[in-house]
FISE-917842 format. One line per field, with one value per atom (N, C-alpha, C): atom name; x, y negated, z negated; residue number from 0; residue in one letter. Coordinates in pm, 1 decimal, always signed. Layout:
# FISE-917842
a <- [CA,...]
c1 <- [X,...]
c2 <- [Y,...]
c3 <- [Z,...]
k <- [NUM,...]
r <- [a,...]
This chain:
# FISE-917842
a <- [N,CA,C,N,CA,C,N,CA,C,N,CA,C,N,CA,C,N,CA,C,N,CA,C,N,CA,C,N,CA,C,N,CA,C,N,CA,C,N,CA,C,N,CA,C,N,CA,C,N,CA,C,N,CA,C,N,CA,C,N,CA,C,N,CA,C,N,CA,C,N,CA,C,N,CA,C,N,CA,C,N,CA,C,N,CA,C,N,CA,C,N,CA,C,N,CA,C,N,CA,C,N,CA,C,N,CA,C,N,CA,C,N,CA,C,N,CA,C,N,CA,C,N,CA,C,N,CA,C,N,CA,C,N,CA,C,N,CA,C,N,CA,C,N,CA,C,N,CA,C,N,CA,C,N,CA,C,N,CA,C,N,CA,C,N,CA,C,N,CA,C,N,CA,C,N,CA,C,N,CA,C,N,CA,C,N,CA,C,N,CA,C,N,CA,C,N,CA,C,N,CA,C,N,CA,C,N,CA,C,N,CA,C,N,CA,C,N,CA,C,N,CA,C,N,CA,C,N,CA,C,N,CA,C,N,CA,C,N,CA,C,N,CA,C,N,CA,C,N,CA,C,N,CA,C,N,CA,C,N,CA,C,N,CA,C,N,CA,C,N,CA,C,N,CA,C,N,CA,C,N,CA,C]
c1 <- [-916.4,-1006.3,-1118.1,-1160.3,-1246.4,-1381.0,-1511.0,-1567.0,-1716.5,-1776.3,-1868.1,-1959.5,-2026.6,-2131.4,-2267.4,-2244.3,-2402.1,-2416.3,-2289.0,-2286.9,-2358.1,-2361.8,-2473.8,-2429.2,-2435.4,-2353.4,-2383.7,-2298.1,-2236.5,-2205.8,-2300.3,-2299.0,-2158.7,-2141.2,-2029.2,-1896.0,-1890.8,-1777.1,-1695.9,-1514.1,-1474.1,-1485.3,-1505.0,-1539.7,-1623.9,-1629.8,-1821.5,-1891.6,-2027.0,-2125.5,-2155.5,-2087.8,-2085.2,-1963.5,-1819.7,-1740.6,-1795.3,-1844.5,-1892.2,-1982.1,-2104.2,-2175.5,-2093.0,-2005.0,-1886.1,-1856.1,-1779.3,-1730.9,-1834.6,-1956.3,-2033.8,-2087.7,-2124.8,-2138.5,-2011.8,-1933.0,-1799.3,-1810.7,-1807.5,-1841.4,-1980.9,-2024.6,-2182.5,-2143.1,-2084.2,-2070.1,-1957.3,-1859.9,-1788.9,-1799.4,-1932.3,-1995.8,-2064.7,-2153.8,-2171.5,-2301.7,-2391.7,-2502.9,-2609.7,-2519.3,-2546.5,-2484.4,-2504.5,-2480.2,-2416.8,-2293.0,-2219.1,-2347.4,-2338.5,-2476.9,-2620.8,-2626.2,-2789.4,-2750.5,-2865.3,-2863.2,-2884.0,-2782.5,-2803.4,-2878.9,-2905.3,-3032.1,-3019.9,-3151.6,-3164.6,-3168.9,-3127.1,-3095.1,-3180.6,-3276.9,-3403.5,-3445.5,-3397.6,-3415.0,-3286.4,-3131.0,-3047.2,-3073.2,-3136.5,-3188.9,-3252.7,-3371.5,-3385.6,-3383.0,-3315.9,-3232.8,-3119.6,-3037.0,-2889.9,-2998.8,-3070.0,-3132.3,-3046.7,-3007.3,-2939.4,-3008.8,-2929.0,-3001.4,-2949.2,-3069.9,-3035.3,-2904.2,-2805.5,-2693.4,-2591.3,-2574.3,-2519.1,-2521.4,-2599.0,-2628.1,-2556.0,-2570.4,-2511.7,-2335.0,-2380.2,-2191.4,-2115.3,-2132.3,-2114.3,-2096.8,-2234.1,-2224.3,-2124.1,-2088.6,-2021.7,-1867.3,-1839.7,-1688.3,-1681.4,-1783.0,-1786.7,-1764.5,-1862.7,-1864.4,-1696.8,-1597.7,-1451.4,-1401.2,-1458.6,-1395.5,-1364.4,-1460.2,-1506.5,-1570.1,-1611.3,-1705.2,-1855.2,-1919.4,-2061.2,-2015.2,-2198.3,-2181.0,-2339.7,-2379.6,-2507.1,-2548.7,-2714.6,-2738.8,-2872.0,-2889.2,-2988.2,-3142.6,-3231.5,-3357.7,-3371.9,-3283.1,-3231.2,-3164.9,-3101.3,-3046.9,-2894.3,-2822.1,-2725.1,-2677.4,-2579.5,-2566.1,-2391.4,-2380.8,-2267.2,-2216.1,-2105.9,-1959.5,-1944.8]
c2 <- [+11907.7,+11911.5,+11808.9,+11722.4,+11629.0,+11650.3,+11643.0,+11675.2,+11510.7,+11583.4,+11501.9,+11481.6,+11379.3,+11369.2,+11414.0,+11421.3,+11459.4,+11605.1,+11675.7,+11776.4,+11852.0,+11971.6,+12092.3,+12250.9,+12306.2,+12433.8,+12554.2,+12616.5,+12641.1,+12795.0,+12859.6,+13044.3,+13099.9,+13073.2,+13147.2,+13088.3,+12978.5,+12942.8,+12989.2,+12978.9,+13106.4,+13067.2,+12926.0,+12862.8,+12897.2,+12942.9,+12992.4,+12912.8,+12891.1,+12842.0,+12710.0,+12781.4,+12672.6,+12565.0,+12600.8,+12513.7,+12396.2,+12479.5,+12351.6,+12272.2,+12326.9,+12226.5,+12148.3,+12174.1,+12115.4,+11966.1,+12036.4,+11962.4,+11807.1,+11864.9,+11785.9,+11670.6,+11742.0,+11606.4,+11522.1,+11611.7,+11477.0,+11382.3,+11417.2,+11277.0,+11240.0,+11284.5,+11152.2,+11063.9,+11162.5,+11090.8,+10936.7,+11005.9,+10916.6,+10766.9,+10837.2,+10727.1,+10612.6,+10667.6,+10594.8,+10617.5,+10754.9,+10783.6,+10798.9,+10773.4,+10801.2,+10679.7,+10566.2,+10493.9,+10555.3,+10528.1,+10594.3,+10615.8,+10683.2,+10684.8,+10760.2,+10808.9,+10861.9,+10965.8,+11007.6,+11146.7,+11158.7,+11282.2,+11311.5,+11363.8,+11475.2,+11514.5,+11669.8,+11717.9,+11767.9,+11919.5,+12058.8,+12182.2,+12225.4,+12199.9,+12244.4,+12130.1,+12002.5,+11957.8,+11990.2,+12033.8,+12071.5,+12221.5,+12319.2,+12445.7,+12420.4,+12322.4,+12275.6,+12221.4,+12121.3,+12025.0,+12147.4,+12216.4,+12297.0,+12430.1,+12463.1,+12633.4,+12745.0,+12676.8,+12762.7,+12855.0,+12952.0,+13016.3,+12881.9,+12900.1,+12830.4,+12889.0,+12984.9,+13000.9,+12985.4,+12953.0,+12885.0,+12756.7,+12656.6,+12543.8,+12464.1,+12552.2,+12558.3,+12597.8,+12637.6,+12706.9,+12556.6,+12483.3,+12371.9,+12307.8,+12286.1,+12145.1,+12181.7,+12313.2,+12356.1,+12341.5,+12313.0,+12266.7,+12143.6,+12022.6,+11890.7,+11884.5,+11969.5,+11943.2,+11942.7,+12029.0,+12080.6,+11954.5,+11868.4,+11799.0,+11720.7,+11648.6,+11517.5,+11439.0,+11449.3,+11387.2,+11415.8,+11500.9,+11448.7,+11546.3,+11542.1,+11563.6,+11612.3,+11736.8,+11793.7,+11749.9,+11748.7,+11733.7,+11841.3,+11931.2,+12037.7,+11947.8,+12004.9,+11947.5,+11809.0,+11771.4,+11631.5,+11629.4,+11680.1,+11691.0,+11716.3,+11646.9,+11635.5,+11479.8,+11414.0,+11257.2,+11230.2,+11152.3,+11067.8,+11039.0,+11048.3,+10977.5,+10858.9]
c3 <- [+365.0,+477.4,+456.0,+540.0,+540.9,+595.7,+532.3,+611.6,+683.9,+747.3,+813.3,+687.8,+652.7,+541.3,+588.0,+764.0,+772.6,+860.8,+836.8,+901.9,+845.9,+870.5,+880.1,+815.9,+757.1,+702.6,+841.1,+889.7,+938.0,+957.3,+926.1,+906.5,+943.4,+1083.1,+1141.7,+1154.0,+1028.9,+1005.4,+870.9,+945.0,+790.7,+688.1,+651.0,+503.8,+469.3,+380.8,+274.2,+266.6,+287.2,+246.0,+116.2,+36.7,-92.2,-79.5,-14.4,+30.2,+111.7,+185.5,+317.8,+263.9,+151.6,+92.9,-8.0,-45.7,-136.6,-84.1,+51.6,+110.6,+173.7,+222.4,+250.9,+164.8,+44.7,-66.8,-105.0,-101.4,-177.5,-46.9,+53.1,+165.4,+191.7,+99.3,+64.0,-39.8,-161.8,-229.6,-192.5,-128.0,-101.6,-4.6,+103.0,+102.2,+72.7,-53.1,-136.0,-123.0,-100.5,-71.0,-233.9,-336.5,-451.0,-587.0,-608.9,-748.0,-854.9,-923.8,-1036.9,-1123.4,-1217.5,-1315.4,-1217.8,-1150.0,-1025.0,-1038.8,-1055.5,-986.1,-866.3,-803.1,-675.8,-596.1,-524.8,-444.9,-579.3,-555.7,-666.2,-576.1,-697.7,-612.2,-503.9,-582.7,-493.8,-374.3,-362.5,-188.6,-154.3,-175.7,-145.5,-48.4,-119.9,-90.8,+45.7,+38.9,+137.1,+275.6,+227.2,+298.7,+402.2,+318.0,+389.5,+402.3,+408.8,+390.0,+315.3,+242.4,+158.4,+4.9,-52.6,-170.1,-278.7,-365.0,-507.4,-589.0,-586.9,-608.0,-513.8,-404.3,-305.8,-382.8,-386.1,-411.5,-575.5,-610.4,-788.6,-805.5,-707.2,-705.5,-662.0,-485.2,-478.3,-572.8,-668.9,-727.9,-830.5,-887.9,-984.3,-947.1,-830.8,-766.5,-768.1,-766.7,-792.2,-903.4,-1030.7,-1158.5,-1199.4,-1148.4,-1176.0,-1157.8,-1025.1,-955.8,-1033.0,-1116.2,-1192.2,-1092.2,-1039.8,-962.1,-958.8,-1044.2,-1087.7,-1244.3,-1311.1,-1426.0,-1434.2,-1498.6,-1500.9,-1635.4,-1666.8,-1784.3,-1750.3,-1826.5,-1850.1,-1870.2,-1757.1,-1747.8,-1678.3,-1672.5,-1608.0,-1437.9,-1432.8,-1293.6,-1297.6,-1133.8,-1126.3,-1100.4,-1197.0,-1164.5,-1125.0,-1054.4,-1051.3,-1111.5,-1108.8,-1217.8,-1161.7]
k <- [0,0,0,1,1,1,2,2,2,3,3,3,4,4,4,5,5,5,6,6,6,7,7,7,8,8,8,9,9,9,10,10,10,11,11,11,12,12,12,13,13,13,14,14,14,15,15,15,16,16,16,17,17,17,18,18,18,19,19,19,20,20,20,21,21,21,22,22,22,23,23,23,24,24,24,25,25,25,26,26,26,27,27,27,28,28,28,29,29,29,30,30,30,31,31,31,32,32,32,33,33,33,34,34,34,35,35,35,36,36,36,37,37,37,38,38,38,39,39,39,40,40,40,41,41,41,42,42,42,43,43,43,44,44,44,45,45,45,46,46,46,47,47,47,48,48,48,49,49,49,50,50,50,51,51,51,52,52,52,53,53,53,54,54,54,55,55,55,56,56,56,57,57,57,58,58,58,59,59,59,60,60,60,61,61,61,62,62,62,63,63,63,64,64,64,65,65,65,66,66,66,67,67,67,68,68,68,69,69,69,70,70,70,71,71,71,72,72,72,73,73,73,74,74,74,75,75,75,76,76,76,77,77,77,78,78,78,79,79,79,80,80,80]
r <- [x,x,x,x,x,x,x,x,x,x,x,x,x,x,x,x,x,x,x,x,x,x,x,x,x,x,x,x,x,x,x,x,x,x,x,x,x,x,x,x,x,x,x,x,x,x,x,x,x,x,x,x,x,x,x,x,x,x,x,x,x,x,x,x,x,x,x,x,x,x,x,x,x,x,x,x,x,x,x,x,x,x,x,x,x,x,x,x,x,x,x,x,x,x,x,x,x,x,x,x,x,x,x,x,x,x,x,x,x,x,x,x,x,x,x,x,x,x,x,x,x,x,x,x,x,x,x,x,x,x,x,x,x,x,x,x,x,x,x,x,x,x,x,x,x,x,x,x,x,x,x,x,x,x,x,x,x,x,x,x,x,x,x,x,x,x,x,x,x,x,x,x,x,x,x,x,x,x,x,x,x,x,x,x,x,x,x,x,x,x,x,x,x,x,x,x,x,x,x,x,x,x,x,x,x,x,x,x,x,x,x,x,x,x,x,x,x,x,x,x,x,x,x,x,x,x,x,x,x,x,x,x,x,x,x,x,x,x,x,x,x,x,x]
């Protein structure tokens, strides 16, 4: 499933919450909204940004992390592969 990079999460849709934010970054990333080596938008403007909970948000990036497509470093953020 492909999604829009600037779409919007989506309450009353049957995909969960953390999918759709899933989905939404791998097509930023894939845009190229982020440099191999950067960190990306960080949980807390994510939280933000989607109005989502800070475990919503972690879960996402934790399906990228599977993905190989970013890589966390503790105290540091979340960066690009």
């Amino acid at each position: 499933m492909e999604f829009d990079p600037d779409a919007e999460i989506d309450p009353e849709a049957p995909l969960t919450e953390y999918k759709q934010l899933a989905g939404i970054l791998r097509a930023r990333l894939a845009r190229g909204d982020w440099e191999a080596g950067r960190r990306i938008a960080s949980e807390t403007d994510l939280t933000q940004q989607y109005g989502l909970a800070r475990s919503t948000v972690r879960r996402a990036i934790a399906v990228l992390v599977e993905e190989g497509l970013v890589f966390t470093v503790p105290q540091r953020g979340t960066f690009r592969k």
